[in-house]
C-alpha positions as CSV (number, residue, x, y, z in Angstrom):
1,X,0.0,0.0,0.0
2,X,1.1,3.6,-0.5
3,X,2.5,5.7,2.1
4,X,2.5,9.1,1.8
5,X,3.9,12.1,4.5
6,X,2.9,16.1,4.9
7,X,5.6,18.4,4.9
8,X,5.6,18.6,8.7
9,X,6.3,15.0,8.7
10,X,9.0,15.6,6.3
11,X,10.6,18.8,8.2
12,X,10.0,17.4,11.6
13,X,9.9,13.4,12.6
14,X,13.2,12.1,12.3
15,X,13.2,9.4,9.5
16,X,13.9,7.0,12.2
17,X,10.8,7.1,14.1
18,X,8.6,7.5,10.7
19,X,10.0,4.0,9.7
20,X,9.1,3.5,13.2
21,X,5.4,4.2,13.0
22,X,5.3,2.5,10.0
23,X,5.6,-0.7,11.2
24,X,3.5,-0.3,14.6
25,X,0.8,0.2,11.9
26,X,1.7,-2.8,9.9
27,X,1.8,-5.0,13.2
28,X,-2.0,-3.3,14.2
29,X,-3.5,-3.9,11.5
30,X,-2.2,-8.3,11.7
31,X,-3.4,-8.2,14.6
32,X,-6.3,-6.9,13.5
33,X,-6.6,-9.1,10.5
34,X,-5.3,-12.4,12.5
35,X,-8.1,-11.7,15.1
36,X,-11.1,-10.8,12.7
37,X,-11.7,-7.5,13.5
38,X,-12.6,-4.6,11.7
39,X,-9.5,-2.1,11.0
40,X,-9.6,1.4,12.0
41,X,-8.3,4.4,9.4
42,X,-7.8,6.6,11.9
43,X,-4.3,6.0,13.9
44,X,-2.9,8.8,17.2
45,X,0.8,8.5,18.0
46,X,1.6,10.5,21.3
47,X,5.4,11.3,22.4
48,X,6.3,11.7,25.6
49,X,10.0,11.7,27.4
50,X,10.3,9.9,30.3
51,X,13.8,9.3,32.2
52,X,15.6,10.6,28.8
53,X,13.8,8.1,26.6
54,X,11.1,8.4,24.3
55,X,7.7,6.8,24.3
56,X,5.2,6.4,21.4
57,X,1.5,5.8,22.8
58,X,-0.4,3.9,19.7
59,X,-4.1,4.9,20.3
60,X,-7.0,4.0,18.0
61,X,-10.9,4.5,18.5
62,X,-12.9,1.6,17.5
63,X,-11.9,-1.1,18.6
64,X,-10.2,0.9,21.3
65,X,-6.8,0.3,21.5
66,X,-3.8,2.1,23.7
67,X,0.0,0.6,23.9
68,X,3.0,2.1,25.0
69,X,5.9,1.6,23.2
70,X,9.8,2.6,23.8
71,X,11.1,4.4,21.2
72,X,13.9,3.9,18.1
73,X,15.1,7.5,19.0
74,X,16.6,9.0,22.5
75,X,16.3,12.2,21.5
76,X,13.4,14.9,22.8
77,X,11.2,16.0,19.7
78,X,9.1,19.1,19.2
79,X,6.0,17.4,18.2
80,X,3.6,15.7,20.3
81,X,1.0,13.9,18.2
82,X,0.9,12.8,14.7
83,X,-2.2,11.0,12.6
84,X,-2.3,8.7,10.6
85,X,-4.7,8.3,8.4
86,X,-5.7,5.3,5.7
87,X,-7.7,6.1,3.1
88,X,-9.1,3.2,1.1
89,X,-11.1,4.4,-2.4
90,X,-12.6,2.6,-4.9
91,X,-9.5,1.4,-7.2
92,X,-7.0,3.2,-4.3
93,X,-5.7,2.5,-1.0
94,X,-3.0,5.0,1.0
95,X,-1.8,6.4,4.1
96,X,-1.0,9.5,5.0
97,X,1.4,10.7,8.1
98,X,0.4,14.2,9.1
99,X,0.8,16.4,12.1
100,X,-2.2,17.1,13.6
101,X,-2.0,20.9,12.6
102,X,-1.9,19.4,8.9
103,X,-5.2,17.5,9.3
């Protein structure tokens, strides 16, 4: 499936932790798949730094879903959310990484 990013994406997640988020989708959406359920377009990533190492909270809606996991990057970041977003036409299916600002 196509992957696509915004410009804030672009100018402001370190490549790292995009590839990052990019495969805590793929492994959802297995799950997902491997346990029958329905998938959810709409994926929240939340940073936070805690003892100087960063944590990704995956969160989606329906079927409600939260995991903390420990982060590819040690670094602080200036962002604090990002979406992402599948999008699943007719003919077309893609994803789009934004920052919420971008939505």
């Amino acid at each position: 499936m196509e992957r696509y990013i915004t410009r804030g994406i672009a100018n402001y997640l370190p490549a790292i932790l995009q590839q990052q988020l990019w495969r805590l989708i793929a492994q959802r959406e297995q799950e997902q798949f491997d346990d029958n359920e329905s998938l959810d377009y709409f994926h929240i990533f939340q940073f936070n730094m805690h003892s100087s190492q960063l944590y990704i909270k995956h969160k989606q809606e329906r079927p409600e879903y939260v995991k903390i996991h420990k982060a590819n990057y040690s670094k602080a970041i200036n962002i604090n959310k990002v979406y992402v977003i599948r999008e699943d036409d007719v003919d077309l299916s893609y994803y789009v990484m934004l920052l919420p600002e971008e939505y």
